[in-house]
N, C-alpha and C positions, 0 to 999 in steps of 0.2 A: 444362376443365383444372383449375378450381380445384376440382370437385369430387371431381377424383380423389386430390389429397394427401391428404384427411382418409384417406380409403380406404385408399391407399397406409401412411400410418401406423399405420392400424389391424392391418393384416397383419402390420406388421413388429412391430408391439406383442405381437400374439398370438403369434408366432411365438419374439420374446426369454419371454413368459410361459410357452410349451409347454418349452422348451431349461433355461429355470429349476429347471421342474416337475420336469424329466426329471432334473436334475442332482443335483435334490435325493433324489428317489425313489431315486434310484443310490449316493448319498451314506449313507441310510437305510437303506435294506433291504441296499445290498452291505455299504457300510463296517462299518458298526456291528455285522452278523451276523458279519461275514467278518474282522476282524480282533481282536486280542487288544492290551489295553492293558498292559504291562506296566510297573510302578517299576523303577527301572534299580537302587536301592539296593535291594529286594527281590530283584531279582536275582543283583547279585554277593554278596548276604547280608551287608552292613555290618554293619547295626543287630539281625542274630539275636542279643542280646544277651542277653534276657530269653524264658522262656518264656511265651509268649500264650496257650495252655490254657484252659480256660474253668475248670478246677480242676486244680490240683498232685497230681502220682501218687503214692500212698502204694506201696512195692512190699509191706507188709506187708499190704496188703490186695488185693494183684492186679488194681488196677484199681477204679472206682469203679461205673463199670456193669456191674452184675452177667453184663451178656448179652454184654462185650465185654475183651479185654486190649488196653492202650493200646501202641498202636504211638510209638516217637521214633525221631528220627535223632540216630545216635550219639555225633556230638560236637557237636549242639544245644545249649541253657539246659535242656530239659526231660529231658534224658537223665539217670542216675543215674551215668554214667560221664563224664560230662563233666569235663575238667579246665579250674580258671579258668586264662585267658587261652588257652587251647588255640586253636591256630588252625583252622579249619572245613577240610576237602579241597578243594581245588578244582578245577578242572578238569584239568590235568597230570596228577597223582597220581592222579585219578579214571580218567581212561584208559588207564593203563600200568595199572592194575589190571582197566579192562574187558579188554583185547587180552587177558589172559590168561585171562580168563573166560570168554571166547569161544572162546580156540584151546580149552581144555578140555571145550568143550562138542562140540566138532567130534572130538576126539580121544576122547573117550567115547562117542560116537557109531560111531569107525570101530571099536572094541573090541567092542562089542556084534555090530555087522555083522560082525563076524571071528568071533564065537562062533556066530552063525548059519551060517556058512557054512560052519565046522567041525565039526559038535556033538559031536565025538568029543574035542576040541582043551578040556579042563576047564579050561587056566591061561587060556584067553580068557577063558572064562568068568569065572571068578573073578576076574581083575582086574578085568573092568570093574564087579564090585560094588564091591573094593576101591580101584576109581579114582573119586575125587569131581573135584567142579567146583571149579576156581580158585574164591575166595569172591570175589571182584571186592573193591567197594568197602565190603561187609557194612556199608551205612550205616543197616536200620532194624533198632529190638532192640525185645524186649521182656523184660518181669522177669515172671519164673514163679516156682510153689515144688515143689523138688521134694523129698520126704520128708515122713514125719510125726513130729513135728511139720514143717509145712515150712520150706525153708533157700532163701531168695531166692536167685534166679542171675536175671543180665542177658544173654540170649541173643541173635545174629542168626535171623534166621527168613529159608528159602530154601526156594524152591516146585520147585530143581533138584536139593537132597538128600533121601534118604529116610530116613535114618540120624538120630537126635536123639544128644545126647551133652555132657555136659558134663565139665570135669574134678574126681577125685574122690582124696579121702588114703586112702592114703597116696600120696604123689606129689612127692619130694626135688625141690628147686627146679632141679636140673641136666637132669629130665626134663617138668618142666612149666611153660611161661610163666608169667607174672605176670599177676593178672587182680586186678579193682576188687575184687570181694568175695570172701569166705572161701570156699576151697575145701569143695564137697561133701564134706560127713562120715558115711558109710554107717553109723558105730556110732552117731551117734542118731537115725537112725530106727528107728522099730520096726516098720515093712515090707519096709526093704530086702532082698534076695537077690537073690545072681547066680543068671543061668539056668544050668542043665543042658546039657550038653551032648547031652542025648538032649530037648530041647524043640523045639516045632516051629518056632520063629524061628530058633532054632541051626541047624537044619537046611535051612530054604530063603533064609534068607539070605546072600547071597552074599560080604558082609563078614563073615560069623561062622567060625569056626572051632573046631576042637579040636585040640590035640597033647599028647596024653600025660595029660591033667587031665582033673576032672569038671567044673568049671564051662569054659562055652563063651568064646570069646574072641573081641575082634573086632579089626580095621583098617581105616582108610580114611587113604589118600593123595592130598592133593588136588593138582590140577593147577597150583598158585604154588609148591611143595613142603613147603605144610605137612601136617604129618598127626596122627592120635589112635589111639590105641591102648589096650586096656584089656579089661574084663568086660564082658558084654552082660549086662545087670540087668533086674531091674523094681523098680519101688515108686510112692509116690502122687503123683502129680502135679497141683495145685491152680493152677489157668488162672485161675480168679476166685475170691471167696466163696463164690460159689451152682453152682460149676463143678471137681467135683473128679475126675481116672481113677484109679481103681485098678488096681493091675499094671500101669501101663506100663511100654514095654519101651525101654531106652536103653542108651548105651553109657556106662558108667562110666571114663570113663578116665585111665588110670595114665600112658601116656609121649605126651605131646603135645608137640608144638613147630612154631611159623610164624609168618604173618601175622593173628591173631588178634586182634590190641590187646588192651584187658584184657575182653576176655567173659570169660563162663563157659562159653559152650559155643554149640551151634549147635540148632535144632529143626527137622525135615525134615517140608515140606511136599510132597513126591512123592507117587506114584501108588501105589508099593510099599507092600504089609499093615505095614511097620514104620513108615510113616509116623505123625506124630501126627494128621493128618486120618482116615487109616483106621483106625488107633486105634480112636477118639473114638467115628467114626459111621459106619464107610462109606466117608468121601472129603470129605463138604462143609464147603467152609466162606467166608468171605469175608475182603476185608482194603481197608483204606484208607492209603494211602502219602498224608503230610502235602507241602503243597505246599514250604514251607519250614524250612530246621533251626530254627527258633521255635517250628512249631507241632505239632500231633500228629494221629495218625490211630488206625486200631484194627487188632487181627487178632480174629474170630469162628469159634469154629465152631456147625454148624448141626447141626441136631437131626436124628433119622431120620424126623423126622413128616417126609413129602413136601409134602403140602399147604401146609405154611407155607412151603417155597422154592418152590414152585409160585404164589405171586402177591406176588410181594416190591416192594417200590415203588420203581417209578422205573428201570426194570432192564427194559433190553433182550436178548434175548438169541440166541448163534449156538452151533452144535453146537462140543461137545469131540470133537474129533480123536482118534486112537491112532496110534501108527506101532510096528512091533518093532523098528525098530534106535534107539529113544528111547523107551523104554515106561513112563520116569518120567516125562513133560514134556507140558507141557500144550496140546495143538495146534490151531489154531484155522484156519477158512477166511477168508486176509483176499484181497478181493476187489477194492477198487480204493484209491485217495486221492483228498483235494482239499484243494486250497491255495487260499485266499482266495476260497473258495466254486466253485472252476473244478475238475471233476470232470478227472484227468489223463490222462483216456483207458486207463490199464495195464492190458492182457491179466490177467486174473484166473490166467490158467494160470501166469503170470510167477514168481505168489508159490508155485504147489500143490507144486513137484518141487524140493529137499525136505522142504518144507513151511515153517508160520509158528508159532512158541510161545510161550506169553507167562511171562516169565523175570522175577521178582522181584532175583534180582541183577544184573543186566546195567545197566547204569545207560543207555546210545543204546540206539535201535534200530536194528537192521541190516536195510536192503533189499537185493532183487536189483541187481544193473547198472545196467538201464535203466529199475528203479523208483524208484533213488535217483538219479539223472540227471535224470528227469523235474522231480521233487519240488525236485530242487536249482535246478533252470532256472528253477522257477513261482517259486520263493520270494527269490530274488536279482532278478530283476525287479521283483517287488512289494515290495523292502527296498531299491530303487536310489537313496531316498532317503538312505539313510545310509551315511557313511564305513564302505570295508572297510576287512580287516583280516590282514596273511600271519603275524601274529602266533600263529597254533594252530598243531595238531600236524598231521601228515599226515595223519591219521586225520578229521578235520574239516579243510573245505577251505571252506568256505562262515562265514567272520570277520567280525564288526564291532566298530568302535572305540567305543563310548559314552560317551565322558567327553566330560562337559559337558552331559549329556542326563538330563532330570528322568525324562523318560515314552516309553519307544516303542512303537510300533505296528506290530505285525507279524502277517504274514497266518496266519487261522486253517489249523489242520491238522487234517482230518478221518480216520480209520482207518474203512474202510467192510469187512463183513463178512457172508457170508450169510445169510440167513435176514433182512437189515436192518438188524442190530445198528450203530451205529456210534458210534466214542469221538472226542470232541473233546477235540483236546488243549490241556487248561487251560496257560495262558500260563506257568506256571511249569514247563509240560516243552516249551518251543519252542526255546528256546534255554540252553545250558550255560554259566557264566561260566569262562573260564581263570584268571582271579587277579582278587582285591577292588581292586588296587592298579592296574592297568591299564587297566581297564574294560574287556575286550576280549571277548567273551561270540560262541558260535559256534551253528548248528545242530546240533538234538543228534540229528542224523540220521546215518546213517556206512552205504557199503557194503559188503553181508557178502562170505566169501570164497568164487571161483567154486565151483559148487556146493554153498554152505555152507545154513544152516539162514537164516529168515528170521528177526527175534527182539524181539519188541513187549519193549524196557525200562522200569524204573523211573520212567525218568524222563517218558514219557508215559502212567503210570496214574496217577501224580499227583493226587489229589483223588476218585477214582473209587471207590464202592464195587464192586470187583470180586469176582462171586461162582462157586463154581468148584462147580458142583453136579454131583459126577461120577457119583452113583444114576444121577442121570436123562440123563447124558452131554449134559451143555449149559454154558455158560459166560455171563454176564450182565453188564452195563454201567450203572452209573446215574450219573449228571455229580451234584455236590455229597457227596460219599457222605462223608466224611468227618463231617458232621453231620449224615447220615442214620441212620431204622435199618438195620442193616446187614439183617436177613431179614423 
């Protein structure tokens, strides 16, 4: 008898040692892969007071590295447009800006599909060039020069327009906003010219027009009801020092008015020949969205050599999509999720009909039904430790309270994609703050509307060098990209 207690002890020793092992290895390999630490003051953006840059943007130099233009958010420390004490967007204002970005993206979508169906029906046609996207939250810019010599402008940059454009004099303050810097002055430069109305932009552009004049004209009206109006021009346009186009083709324009804060104008990153990526090269180019309004990212583009985006570092990569009833937007096959390392099981077909694109202004991403259901189910289980919160908008339904909390911890979000590609979304696109003063910060996940588009946002390419290599019809992923090289 007595020689069985040692025995007996030993079992149960070994057995608290196996349960240890096991908790730990669980603790290890799930915890620490599977979830994201985030500062709660990083989050609701307190202390964005100061820009953390690794160097201060000169805009007269376009950027310091030669191979890139530095991306800020707009009412950041590092922005050129920032005004002191200005208070940051936050989450309210941020989403009555997305719902409209969204519904415009939907209702540009049904225009296009109305010109297909009619092709005889031109005024389809034509609007739907002449119809832009709500600008949502237009929170990253960057400073260009356009003219020679060149004349800095602080621009947003939208991967959903294809139309570039800034405003230009003469232009009475009754038909044009108020913007930070000097309006565009066409008499000193000495390349400026409007296009012809018999050029070939004028002609298959579908915001361009003529009536009655030799220089060609253009319009777009965006979906918040702002809009521009003017000349479709060319002249030089300088991205960096070592980075300059000549004849680019832009819209000069004379009657603007909207939601444009004080930019100068907008630079369209679409699919359409009047884009400034197809400009440049083609189509390719990359971009780094800053995790926080303190710090910064870039926008690149990439050269027509193939071979150098053909082995770019760190960069996964899944096929560019097309569709015709969206032939500027960038589509991609997203294939499942996982939250906290637990794969959600979603039907891949769930996302294909009508289809997934990944949208530079859209700040959430929008899933189908029962992909944002899922998603929303895994990640309120695994947040159950912390106070909710019915403090958000409808639009976010999934709230928590954080005050009083240094650090949380919340389950990572994975975007899986064919071909293998997959984006982890850095902790500063998991969750959206509603206001600095309440601490109340929500998933920035939202679902889209029935049969609507699915729509990877802003706020989950965060950090990511995303590179949009449309030669070779592929699209690429690298985690850290913001201090990477971008090609």
């Amino acid at each position: 008898m007595a020689s069985s207690i040692p025995s007996l002890f030993s079992q149960l020793l070994f057995l608290f040692f196996f349960f240890f092992l096991s908790l730990n290895v669980s603790c290890t390999n799930g915890g620490k892969h599977h979830r994201r630490l985030i500062s709660v003051s990083s989050l609701l953006m307190i202390n964005d007071t100061e820009c953390s840059s690794s160097s201060s943007f000169d805009s007269a130099e376009y950027g310091e590295n030669q191979s890139r233009i530095q991306v800020v958010h707009r009412h950041g420390p590092c922005s050129p447009l920032r005004q002191p004490n200005a208070p940051i967007d936050h989450g309210r204002r941020v989403l009555e800006n997305d719902r409209r970005r969204v519904a415009s993206l939907h209702g540009r979508r049904q225009a296009e599909s109305s010109s297909r169906s009619y092709p005889g029906n031109s005024l389809a046609a034509t609007m739907q060039g002449r119809y832009g996207l709500a600008l949502g939250s237009a929170d990253f810019v960057v400073t260009v020069g356009f003219g020679s010599p060149p004349q800095a402008m602080s621009v947003i940059f939208d991967s959903g327009s294809d139309l570039s454009w800034i405003q230009c004099l003469p232009c009475p303050s009754s038909l044009c906003y108020t913007q930070k810097e000097p309006l565009f002055d066409p008499s000193k430069s000495s390349h400026y010219s409007p296009l012809s109305c018999d050029s070939t932009y004028c002609s298959s552009d579908s915001s361009a027009f003529c009536v009655g004049f030799d220089d060609c004209e253009y319009t777009v009206a965006y979906g918040d009801g702002s809009q521009t109006q003017g000349l479709l021009s060319q002249d030089t346009l300088t991205l960096t020092s070592s980075r300059v186009l000549d004849d680019f083709v832009f819209g000069c324009g004379e009657a603007n008015s909207g939601l444009f804060g004080e930019v100068a104008g907008i630079i369209g990153l679409g699919r359409n020949q009047i884009s400034l990526p197809s400009q440049a090269n083609g189509g390719a180019f990359s971009y780094c969205l800053p995790p926080y309004a303190s710090s910064t990212g870039y926008l690149a583009l990439g050269t027509s050599n193939g071979s150098r985006l053909n082995s770019p570092k760190n960069l996964h990569f899944t096929s560019l999509l097309s569709r015709l009833d969206a032939p500027s937007f960038y589509f991609v096959e997203l294939v499942g999720i996982s939250v906290g390392g637990k794969d959600l099981g979603i039907s891949p077909t769930s996302f294909s009909d009508p289809g997934t694109f990944i949208d530079s202004g859209t700040v959430l991403t929008y899933l189908p039904a029962a992909a944002y259901a899922a998603l929303r189910s895994e990640f309120q289980w695994r947040m159950r430790q912390y106070p909710t919160s019915t403090a958000g908008m409808d639009l976010l339904d999934t709230c928590y309270d954080l005050k009083g909390y240094d650090r949380v911890a919340v389950p990572a979000v994975v975007l899986h994609f064919s071909g293998g590609a997959r984006l982890d979304v850095d902790g500063s696109g998991i969750l959206i703050p509603m206001d600095s003063s309440s601490a109340i910060a929500c998933l920035a996940f939202a679902e889209t509307d029935p049969n609507g588009f699915s729509i990877i946002g802003n706020m989950q390419q965060k950090t990511y060098n995303i590179l949009y290599d449309v030669p070779n019809e592929k699209i690429g992923f690298g985690g850290g990209g913001c201090t990477a090289d971008p090609f």
